[in-house]
One Martini backbone bead per residue (centre of mass of N, CA, C, O) as a GRO file, in nm:
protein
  120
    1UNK     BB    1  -2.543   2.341   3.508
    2UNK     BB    2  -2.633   2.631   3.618
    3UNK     BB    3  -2.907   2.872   3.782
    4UNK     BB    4  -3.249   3.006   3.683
    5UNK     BB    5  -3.585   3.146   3.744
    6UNK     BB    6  -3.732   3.396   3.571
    7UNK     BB    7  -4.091   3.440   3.547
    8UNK     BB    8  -4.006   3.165   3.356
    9UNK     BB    9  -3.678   3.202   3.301
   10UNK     BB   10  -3.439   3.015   3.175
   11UNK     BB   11  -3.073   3.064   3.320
   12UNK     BB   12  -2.795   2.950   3.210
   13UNK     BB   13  -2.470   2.881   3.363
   14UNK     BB   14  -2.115   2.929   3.224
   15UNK     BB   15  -1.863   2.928   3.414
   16UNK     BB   16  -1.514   3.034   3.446
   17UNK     BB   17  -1.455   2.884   3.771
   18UNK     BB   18  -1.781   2.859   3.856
   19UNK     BB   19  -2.142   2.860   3.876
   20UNK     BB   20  -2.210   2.792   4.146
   21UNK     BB   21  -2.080   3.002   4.290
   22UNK     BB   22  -2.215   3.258   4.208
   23UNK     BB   23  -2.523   3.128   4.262
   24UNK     BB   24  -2.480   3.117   4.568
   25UNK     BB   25  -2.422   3.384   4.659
   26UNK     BB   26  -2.646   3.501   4.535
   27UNK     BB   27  -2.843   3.394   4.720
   28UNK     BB   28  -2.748   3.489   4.948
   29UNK     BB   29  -2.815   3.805   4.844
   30UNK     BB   30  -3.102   3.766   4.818
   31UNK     BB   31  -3.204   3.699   5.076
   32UNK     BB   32  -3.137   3.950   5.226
   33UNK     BB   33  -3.279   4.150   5.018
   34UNK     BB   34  -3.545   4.052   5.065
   35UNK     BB   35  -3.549   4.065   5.389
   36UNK     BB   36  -3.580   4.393   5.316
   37UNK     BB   37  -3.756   4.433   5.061
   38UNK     BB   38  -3.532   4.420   4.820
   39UNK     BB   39  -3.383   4.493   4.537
   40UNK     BB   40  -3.210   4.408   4.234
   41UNK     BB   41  -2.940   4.379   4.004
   42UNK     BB   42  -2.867   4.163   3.721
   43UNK     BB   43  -2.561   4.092   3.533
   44UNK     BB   44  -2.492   3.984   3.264
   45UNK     BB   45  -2.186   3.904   3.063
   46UNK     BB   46  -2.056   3.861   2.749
   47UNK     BB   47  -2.131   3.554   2.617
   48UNK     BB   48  -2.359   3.320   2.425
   49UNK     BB   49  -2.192   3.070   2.274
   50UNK     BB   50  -2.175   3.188   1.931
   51UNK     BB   51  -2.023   3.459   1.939
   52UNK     BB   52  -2.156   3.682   2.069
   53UNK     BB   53  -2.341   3.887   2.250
   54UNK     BB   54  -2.396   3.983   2.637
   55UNK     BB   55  -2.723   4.161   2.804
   56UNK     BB   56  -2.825   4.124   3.093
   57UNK     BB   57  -3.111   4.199   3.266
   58UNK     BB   58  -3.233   4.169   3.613
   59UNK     BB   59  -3.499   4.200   3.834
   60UNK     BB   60  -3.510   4.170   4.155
   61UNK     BB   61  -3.770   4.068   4.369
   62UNK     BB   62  -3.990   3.930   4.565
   63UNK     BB   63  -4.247   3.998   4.337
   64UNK     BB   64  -4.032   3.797   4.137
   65UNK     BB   65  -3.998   3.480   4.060
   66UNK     BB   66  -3.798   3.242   4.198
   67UNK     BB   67  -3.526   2.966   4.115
   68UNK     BB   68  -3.272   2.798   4.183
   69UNK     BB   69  -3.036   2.574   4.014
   70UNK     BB   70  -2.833   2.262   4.017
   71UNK     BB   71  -2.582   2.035   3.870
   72UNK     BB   72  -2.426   2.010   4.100
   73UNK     BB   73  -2.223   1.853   4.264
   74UNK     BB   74  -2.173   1.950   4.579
   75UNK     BB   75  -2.022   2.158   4.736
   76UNK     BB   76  -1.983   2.497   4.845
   77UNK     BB   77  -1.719   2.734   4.955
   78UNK     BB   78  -1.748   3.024   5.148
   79UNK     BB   79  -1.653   3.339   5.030
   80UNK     BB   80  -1.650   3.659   5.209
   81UNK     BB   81  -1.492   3.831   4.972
   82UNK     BB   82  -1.724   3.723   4.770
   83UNK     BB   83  -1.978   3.848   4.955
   84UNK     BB   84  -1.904   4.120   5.026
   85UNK     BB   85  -1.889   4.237   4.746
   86UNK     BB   86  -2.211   4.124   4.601
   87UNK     BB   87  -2.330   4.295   4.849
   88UNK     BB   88  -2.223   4.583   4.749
   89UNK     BB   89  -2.306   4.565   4.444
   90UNK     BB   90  -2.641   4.565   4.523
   91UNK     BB   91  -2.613   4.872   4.630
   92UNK     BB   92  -2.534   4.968   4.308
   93UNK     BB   93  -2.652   5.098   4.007
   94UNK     BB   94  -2.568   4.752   3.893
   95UNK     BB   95  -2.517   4.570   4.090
   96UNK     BB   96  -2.501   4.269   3.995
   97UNK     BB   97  -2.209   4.130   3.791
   98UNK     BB   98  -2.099   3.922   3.497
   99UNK     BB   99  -1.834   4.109   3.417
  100UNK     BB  100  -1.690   4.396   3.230
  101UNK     BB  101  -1.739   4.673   3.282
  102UNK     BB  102  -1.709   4.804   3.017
  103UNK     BB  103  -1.959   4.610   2.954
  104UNK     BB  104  -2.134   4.836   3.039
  105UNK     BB  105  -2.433   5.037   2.900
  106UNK     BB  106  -2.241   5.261   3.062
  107UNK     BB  107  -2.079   5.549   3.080
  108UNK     BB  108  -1.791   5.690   3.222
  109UNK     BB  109  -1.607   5.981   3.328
  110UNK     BB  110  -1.346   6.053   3.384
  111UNK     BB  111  -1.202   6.154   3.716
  112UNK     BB  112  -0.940   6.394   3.772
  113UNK     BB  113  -0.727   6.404   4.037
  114UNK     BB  114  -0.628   6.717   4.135
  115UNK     BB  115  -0.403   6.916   4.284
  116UNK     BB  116  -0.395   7.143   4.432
  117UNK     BB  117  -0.263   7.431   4.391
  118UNK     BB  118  -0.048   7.666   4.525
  119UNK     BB  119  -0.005   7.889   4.766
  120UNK     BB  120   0.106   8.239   4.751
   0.00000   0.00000   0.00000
């Protein structure tokens, strides 16, 4: 189990599919975003592992304690299209987030594009 430690919280991560690449990665845009003085928000989304849900949201910022932990040995391998995603997300309204977008908690009005009428 990977995670991180924010402020005093100790956040453990559990994902399938591997949570050292996502915490991996998640290091690495913390990285750029703080060498530019920027935060961004972080966003848990799912189970909690006992049946219920969770929805955490956590902000980053270079002036708020943080600490990755692995307990994964071995390296992780860099997948350049998911540091691409990771760092386009930490650039918009929701940040980087795990889980699904339909479970973030505002919803937005789908917006339907409709081709204009033809002029007669």
């Amino acid at each position: 189990m990977s995670g991180f430690v924010y402020n005093d919280e100790v956040v453990k991560l559990t994902i399938d599919g591997g949570d050292a690449k996502f915490l991996t990665h998640l290091q690495l845009v913390t990285e750029v975003r703080f060498q530019a003085d920027l935060g961004f928000q972080v966003g848990l989304i799912g189970s909690d592992g006992a049946g219920g849900s969770l929805r955490n949201f956590y902000w980053f910022h270079p002036s708020i304690p943080l600490k990755f932990f692995y307990d994964e040995p071995g390296q992780i391998d860099f997948d350049q299209d998911y540091y691409d995603t990771m760092l386009e997300m930490a650039q918009g309204p929701f940040g980087v987030f795990l889980g699904e977008v339909r479970d973030l908690p505002l919803r937005f009005p789908q917006i339907e594009e409709e081709a204009p009428a033809p002029s007669e």
